[in-house]
N, C-alpha and C positions, 0 to 999 in steps of 0.2 A: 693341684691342691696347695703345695706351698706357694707357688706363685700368685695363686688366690688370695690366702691368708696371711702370706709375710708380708708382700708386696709392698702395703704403706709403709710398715715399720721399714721396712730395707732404703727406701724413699729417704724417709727421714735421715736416717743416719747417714748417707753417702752423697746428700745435695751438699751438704757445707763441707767436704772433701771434692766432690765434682767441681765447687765454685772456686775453690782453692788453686784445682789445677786448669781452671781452665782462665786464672788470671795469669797461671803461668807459661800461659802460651799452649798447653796442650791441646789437640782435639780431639773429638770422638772417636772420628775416621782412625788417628794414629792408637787410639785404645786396641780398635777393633782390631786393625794390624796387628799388636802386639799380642793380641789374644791367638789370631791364631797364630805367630809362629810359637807360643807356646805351645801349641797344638800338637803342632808338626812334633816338639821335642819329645811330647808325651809318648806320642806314637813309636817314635823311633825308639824311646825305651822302653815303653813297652815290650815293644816287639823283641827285642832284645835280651828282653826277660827281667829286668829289671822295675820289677812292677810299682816296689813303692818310692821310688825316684822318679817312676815315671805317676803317679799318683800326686807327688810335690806339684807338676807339673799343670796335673790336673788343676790342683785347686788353684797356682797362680794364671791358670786359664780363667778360671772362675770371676778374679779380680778385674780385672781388664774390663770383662763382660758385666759387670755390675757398675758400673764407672760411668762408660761410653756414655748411657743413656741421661745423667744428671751434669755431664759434663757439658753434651748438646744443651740442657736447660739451659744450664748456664751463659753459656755464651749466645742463646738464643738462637742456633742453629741448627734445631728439630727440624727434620725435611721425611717427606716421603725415600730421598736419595738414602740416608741416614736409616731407617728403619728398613727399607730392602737391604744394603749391605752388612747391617749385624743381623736378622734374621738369617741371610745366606751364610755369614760366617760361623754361625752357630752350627746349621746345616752340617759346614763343613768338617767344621769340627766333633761332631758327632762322626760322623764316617772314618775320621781320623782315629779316633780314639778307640773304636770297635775292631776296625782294619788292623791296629795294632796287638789287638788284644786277638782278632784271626793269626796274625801275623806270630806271635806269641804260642798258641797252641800248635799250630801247625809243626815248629819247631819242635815242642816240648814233648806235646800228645801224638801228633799225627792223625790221620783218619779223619773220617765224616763231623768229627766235633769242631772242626775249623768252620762249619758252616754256620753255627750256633749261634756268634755274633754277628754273622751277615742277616740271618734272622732275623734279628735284635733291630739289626740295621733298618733291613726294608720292614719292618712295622712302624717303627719309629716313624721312618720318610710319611709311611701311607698318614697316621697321625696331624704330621703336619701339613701333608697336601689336602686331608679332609677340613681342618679349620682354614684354609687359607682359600679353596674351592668355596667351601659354607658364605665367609664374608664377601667373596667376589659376588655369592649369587645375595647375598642381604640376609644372610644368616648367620646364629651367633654358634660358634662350635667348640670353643672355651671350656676347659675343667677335663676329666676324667680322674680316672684312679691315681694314674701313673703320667705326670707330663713332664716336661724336659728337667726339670730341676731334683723330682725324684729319681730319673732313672741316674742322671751325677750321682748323688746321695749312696744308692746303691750298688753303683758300679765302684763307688769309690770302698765301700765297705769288702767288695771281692779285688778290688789291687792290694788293699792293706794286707786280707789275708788268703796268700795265695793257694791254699788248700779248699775255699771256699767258692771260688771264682767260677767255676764251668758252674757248681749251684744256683748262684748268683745269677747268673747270663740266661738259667732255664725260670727262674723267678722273673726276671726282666721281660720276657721274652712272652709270659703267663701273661702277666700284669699290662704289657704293653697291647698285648693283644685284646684284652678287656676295655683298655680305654679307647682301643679306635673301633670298636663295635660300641661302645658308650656314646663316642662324638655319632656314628653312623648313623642310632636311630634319636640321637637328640635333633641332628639335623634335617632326619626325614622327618619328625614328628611336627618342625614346624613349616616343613613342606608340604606335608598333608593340611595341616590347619590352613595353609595359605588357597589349597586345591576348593577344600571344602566353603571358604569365606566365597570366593569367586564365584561356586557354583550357583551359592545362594543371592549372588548377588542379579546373577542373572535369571 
């Protein structure tokens, strides 16, 4: 949804910052780097219980990740190489951030709710393995309720306040699971239509 909607606007505003730094030598790749070992920090404070420090972390994770991609314009070095490497680091940084926030309850709470954000986790994955499966076969698997920018938005709302946070992860967890049955039957829908074109062609 946001990614849908803001997307030009975000464009706009961070091409003539991308252009900036990519006269000054930076590049994407080193974006991406930086993103995740902000990652890493988040995690390790999280886990430590230090949620809205590691939430800071969050969002200078955020920055990086919104950079890389107008920084590549710039310097004209958009590549297939470039789009698998921050797709993966995003990956990875999702699992970091959830791990931590496992990592975190386990200490705090204990018990069966440590597996709440692995949940989180493997729906999220399935999410992205269904748009990225969809396009391999020529299918568009794009949008749902909940894609990667809202479950940030949300997760960041339960580090702020830490009373609210296991709620949080059972909303995430709802919502996330709506969107990858959303992608599931947008993607069969245009596999049936593609079954049905064929039959009649023959």
């Amino acid at each position: 949804m946001f990614d849908g909607n803001f997307r030009n606007a975000v464009d706009r505003i961070v091409g003539p910052i991308g252009r900036g730094l990519s006269r000054l030598g930076i590049s994407a790749d080193f974006l991406t780097c930086i993103g995740l070992l902000m990652s890493v920090a988040a995690c390790v404070l999280i886990g430590q219980g230090q949620l809205r420090l590691g939430l800071t972390f969050l969002i200078l994770t955020a920055v990086p990740d919104l950079l890389d991609g107008a920084v590549a314009s710039a310097a004209g070095t958009s590549s297939k190489r470039g789009a698998f490497f921050d797709s993966t680091a995003d990956r990875v940084t999702d699992g970091l951030l959830l791990c931590g926030i496992g990592w975190h309850l386990a200490e705090s709470n204990g018990g069966k709710i440590v597996l709440l954000p692995m949940a989180v986790l493997a729906v999220s994955s399935l999410i992205s393995y269904e748009r990225a499966k969809a396009e391999l076969l020529g299918y568009q698997a794009k949008g749902g309720l909940m894609e990667r920018a809202e479950r940030m938005v949300i997760l960041g709302f339960g580090l702020c306040f830490k009373s609210i946070l296991v709620p949080v992860l059972w909303v995430m967890l709802a919502l996330t699971s709506v969107t990858a049955v959303q992608r599931f039957f947008k993607v069969w829908r245009q596999a049936t239509r593609d079954i049905h074109s064929s039959n009649r062609q023959d």
